[in-house]
Steps between C-alpha positions, in 0.01 A plus 500: 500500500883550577636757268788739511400873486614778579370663862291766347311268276470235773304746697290614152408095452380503894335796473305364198412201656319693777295647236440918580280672361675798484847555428639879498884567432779815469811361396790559767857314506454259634242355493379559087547173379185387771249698371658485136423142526163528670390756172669221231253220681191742492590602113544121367197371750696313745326726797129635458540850684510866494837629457550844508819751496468732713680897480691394798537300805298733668254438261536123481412486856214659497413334204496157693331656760199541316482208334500329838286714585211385337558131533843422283755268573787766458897501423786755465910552536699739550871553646688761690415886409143308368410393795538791693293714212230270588522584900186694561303218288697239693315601786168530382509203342605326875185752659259394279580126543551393171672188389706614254862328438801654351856373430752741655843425316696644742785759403706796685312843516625799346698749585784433335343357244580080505275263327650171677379295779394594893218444682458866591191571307271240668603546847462882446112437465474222795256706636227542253279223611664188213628189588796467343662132442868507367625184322824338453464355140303514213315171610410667807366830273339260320280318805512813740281695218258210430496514924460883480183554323286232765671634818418851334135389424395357839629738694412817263870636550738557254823305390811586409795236369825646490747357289847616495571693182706380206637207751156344447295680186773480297649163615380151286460243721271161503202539609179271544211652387141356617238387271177731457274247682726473814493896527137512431447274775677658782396844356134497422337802328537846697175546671512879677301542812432861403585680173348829314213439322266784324197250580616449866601883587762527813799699611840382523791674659257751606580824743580409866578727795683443832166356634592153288837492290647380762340204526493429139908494501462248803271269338785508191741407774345239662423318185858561416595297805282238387652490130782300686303188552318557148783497367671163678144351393525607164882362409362160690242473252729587239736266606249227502356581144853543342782340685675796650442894572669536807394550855362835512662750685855436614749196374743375840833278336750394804391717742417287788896456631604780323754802702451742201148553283508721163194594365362647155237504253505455131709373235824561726398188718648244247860636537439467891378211523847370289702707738317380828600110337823613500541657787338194694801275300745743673351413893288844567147454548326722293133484400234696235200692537359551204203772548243482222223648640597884556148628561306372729834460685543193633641587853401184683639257248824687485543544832462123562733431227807686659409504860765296626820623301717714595504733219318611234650688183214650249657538158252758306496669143321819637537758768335732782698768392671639875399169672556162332403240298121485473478163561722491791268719689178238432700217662574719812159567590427172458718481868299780669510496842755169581867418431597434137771380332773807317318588223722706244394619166714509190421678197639352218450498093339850517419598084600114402852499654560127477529330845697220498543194690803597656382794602180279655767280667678803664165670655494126684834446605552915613154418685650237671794648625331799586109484558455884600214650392580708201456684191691488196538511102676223355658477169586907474751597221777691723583709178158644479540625886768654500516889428194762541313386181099481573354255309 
């Protein structure tokens, strides 16, 4: 059904269709209107599950922790200070292998205090044992959730979508919803291998020493490494089912000729892709990475992508405070131990600073003239600089 809603309800209607048992929420800008949706389905019937407010995010984590604990097909959000609230449970959740999905409606992280969009909070917690999946649009929130909860179920690892905040939840945009039956189809029934179970007594998450934690954090990795083909697999069959879902991991536009490469994730990639048009109109070959997978990273498929340009500009809404864009680092390991192309990062729309596609236009054409390797803020207000104020 092709409707126009607004991004946080499109991702309420597709978490509905996959049908959780268990839905636990804390309201945090901005992501509310999700889980405000999710409780207005439960309380007029729409969605047969437990939904539960929780004291906090902290709380709401653990929450869904428990309830996939014992066998429940489980579902949360949160955003920015949320998310990071929910850090120690974050991991445990990861450790103890359970599928649980959660929309991460990605805004800047405090201090000072900003409420607008970045993708700081998510890559903050890249290490916590989620895949995380950022989308462009609210169609792709939309499919990549439906996706989430089977990659998430056959490979008992978590999933997080990230959806840029406000430039997505709060945006109305058409959509095409699926019907119940298609869902049901390519989502069958969760059916844990292992849950807790009073009449089948075992441990989970139980002590281990140095003899064997090691191990257990390899086994996470390796099937992390595998979520990459899972994951292909999965949008295939999603593609197949529904017409569309994308290709996985990375997206490649005009990058096989191309002198210059940007790359991103989320929402920003529509304003690139305009200015990469344009800039291909003006006679400079520029091409698009667009990196949707963030974790498990995806360092053969972007390395293949912009092996044979020249340079490579990463345009990032986050930070490695006293190194670089977060992002930029990924792609340069994914060059370890051969010749790669100039890889610069530049971090841009830090606490929703609009980038815009001039500004897009200018990274390419200042890479072009100048491919050094470098590091640099784009789009500073020279007012704000100036003088010994500490902000």
């Amino acid at each position: 059904m092709r409707t126009i809603l607004e991004g946080s309800k499109a991702v309420a209607e597709a978490v509905r269709l996959c049908r959780p048992n268990l839905v636990c929420a804390y309201p945090i800008t901005p992501q509310t209107h999700i889980v405000e949706e999710l409780s207005r389905m439960v309380a007029e019937g729409r969605l047969d599950a437990g939904y539960v407010l929780a004291e906090s995010e902290f709380g709401a984590a653990s929450i869904v922790l428990g309830g996939s604990a014992v066998g429940g097909r489980a579902y949360t959000a949160t955003s920015s200070q949320g998310l990071l609230l929910m850090v120690e449970v974050i991991f445990n959740i990861a450790g103890l292998r359970l599928p649980v999905v959660m929309t991460c409606a990605n805004r800047a992280v405090s201090a000072p205090i900003n409420i607008w969009n970045d993708q700081q909070d998510a890559v903050s917690i890249r290490d916590s044992g989620w895949i995380q999946l950022f989308v462009e649009d609210n169609q792709e929130a939309v499919d990549t959730h439906i996706q989430a909860f089977k990659i998430a179920e056959e490979l008992m690892i978590p999933v997080m979508v990230c959806m840029d905040g406000y430039v997505l939840t709060h945006t109305w945009e058409p959509v095409d919803l699926p019907e119940q039956e298609e869902v049901d189809r390519f989502l069958p029934p969760y059916d844990p291998p292992y849950k807790l179970d009073p009449d089948d007594p075992f441990t989970m998450g139980e002590m281990v020493g140095p003899d064997a934690y090691m191990e257990t954090r390899y086994h996470v990795h390796m099937d992390m490494m595998e979520a990459r083909s899972v994951i292909r697999r999965v949008c295939e069959e999603y593609r197949e089912v529904f017409g569309r879902g994308g290709t996985g991991l990375i997206d490649a536009f005009d990058c096989e000729d191309a002198d210059v490469v940007l790359v991103s994730m989320g929402s920003l990639l529509g304003t690139m892709r305009d200015a990469v048009d344009e800039l291909r109109e003006e006679g400079l070959k520029v091409g698009l990475v667009k990196v949707r997978c963030f974790r498990p990273f995806p360092k053969e498929a972007i390395h293949d992508a912009i092996k044979g340009s020249q340079v490579v500009g990463v345009i990032e809404k986050d930070i490695s405070l006293g190194l670089e864009g977060t992002l930029c680092s990924e792609i340069r390991a994914a060059f370890c131990g051969e010749e790669s192309p100039e890889i610069s990062s530049f971090i841009m729309g830090l606490g929703g600073r609009d980038i815009t596609k001039e500004e897009i236009k200018r990274v390419a054409r200042d890479l072009a003239a100048n491919p050094a390797c470098r590091v640099e803020f784009r789009g500073l207000r020279e007012d704000l600089l100036k003088g010994d104020e500490r902000w």
